[in-house]
C-alpha positions as CSV (number, residue, x, y, z in Angstrom):
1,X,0.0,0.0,0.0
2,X,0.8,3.5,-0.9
3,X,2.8,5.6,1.9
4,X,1.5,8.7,4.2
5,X,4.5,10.5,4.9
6,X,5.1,13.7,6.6
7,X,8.5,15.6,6.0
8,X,10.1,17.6,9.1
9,X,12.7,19.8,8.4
10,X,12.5,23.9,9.3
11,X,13.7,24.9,5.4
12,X,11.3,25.7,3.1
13,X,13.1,24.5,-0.2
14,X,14.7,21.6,1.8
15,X,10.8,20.5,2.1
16,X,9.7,21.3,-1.4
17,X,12.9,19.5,-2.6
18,X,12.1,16.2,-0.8
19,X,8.3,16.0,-1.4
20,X,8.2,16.5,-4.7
21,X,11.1,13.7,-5.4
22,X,9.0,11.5,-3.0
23,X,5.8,12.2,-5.1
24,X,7.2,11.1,-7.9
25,X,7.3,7.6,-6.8
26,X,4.6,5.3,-7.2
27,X,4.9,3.9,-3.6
28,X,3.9,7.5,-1.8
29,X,0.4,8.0,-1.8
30,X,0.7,11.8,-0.1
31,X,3.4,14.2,1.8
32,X,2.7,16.5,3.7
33,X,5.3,19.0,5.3
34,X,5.8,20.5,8.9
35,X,8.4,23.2,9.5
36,X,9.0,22.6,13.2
37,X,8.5,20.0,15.9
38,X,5.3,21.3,17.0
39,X,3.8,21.7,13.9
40,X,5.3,17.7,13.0
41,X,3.2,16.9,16.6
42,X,0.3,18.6,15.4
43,X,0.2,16.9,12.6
44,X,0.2,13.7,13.4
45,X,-2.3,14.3,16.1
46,X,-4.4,15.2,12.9
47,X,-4.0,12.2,9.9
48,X,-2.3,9.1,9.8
49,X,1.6,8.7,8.1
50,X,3.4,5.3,7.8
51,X,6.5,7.0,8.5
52,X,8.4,10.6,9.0
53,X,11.3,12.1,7.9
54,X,12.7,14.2,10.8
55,X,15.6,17.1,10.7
56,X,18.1,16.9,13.2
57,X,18.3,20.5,13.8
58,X,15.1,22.0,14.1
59,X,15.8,25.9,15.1
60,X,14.1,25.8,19.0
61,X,13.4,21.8,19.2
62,X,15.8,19.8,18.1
63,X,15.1,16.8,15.7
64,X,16.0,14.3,18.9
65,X,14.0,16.0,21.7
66,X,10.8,16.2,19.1
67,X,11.9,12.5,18.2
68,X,11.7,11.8,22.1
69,X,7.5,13.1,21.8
70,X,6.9,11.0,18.8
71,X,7.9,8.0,20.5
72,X,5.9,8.9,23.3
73,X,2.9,9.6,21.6
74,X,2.6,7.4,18.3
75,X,5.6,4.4,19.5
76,X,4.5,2.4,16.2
77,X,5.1,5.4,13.4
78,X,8.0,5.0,11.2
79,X,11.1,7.6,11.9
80,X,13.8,8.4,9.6
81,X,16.6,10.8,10.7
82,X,18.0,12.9,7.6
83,X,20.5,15.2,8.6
84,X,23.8,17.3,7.4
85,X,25.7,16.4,10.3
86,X,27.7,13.1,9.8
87,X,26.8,9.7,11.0
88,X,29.7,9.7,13.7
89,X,27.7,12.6,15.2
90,X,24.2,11.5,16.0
91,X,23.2,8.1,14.3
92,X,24.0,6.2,17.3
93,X,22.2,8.5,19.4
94,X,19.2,8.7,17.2
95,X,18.9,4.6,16.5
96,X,19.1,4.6,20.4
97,X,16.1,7.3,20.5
98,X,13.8,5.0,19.0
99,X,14.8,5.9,15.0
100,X,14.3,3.6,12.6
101,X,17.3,4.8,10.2
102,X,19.9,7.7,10.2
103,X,20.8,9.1,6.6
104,X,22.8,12.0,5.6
105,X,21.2,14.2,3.2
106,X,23.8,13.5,0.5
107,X,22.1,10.4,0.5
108,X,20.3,8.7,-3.4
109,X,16.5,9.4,-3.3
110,X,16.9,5.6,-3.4
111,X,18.3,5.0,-0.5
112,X,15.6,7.8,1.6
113,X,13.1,5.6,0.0
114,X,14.0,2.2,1.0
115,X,14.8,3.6,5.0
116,X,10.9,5.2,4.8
117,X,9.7,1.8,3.7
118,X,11.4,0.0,6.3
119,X,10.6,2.2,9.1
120,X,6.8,1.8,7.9
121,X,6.9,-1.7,8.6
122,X,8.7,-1.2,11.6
123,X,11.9,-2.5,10.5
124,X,15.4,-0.5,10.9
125,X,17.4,0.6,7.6
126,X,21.1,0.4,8.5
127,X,24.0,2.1,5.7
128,X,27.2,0.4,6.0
129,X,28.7,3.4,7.8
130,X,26.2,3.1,10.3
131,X,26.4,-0.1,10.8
132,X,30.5,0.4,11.2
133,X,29.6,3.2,13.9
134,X,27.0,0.1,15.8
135,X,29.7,-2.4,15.9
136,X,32.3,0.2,17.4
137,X,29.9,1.4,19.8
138,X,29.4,-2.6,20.8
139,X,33.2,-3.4,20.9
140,X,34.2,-0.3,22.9
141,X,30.6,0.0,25.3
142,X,32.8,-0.6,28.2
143,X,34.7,2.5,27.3
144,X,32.1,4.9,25.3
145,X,33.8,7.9,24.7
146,X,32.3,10.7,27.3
147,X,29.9,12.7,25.7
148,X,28.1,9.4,24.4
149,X,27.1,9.6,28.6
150,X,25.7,12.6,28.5
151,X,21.4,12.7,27.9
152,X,19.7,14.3,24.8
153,X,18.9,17.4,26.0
154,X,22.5,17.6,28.1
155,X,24.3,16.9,24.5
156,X,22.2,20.0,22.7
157,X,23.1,22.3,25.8
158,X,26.9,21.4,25.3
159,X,26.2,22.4,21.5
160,X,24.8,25.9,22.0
161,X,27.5,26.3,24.6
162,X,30.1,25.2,21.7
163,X,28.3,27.8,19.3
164,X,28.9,30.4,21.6
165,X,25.3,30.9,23.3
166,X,25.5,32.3,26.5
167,X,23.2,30.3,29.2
168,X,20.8,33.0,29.7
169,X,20.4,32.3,25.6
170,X,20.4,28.6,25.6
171,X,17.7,28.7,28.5
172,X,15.2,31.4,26.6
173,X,15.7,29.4,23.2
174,X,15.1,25.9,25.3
175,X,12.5,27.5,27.4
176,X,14.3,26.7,30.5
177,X,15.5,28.3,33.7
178,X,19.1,29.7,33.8
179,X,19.7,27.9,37.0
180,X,18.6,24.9,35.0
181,X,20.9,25.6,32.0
182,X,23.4,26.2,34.4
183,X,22.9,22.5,36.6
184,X,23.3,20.6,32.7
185,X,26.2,23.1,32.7
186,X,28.1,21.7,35.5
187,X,26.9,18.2,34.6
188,X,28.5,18.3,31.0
189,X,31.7,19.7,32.4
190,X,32.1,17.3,34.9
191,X,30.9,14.2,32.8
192,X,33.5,15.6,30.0
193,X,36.3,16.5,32.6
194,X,36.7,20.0,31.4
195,X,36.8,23.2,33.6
196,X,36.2,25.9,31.2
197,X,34.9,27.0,27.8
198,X,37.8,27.0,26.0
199,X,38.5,23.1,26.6
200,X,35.0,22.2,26.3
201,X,34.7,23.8,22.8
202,X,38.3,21.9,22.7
203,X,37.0,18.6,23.3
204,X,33.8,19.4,20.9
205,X,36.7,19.9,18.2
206,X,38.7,16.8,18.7
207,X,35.0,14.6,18.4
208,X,33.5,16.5,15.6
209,X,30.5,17.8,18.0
210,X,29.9,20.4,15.8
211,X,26.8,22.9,17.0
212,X,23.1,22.2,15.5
């Protein structure tokens, strides 16, 4: 049967761009488009879709905190993460998350259309570089590197700290306290081992944590 899907990504021609190559095949039955995480929740609270296709970076809600909701709310929906950040970034954390595949958006029309059909039949799409990235992760789980520790919303506050947000920023654009921003703070420092800025934005070098 035909897929519903619903594409999730806060650029305009980014959107127009993907649904009109997934329209073109005879295996979508309709896309629809959402230019943020609540408009993706309100959405689906609306129709039925097989399966999403979900930005990492999302402007206010990141891609993994609205993936978080989605999981809550609708645990059987396909989820594809498509992103410009490279697998070594967030793949393992977004297969953990509850995604169903992680592709790059360099990726073969192809290829997004084979992960969206797996993830509507609740099957995972694995590329060979994130299936390199698994094994790793299962070889070396005894000694993950830190910042694989650290929770979803801990990891996006250590980005807008690497982009140069100050906390009283990263807690209006998170809609969060400052004392709160500044408790994940301390908690990223200590779980990294760094004592100031400069080496945390260091270490976010050396692992290609690049800001969202």
């Amino acid at each position: 049967m035909p897929l519903n899907l619903l594409i999730v990504d806060d650029h305009l021609i980014i959107r127009r761009g993907l649904a009109r190559i997934l329209e073109e095949d005879p295996r979508v039955a309709l896309v629809h488009e959402a230019a943020d995480g609540p408009a993706a929740l309100r959405a689906l609270r609306q129709a039925h879709y097989d399966a999403i296709v979900l930005d990492v970076a999302l402007g206010e809600r990141d891609g993994l905190d609205v993936l978080k909701s989605v999981r809550a709310d609708h645990p059987g929906l396909g989820v594809v993460m498509l992103s410009v950040y490279p697998e070594s970034q967030f793949a393992v954390r977004a297969l953990r998350a509850g995604a169903h595949a992680y592709l790059n958006k360099g990726c073969e029309p192809e290829e997004l259309l084979a992960a969206l059909t797996n993830a509507a039949a609740g099957k995972m799409y694995v590329t060979p570089t994130v299936a390199e990235l698994l094994a790793h992760t299962v070889r070396q789980d005894s000694s993950r590197p830190p910042h694989e520790l650290l929770s979803n919303r801990e990891f996006q506050v250590l980005q807008l700290l690497v982009a140069g947000r100050s906390v009283s920023a990263i807690g209006e654009q998170l809609a969060l306290s400052v004392n709160t921003i500044s408790t994940y703070r301390s908690r990223i420092f200590e779980k990294l081992n760094v004592r100031t800025l400069v080496e945390l934005v260091s270490y976010a070098n050396t692992h290609q944590l690049g800001a969202i």
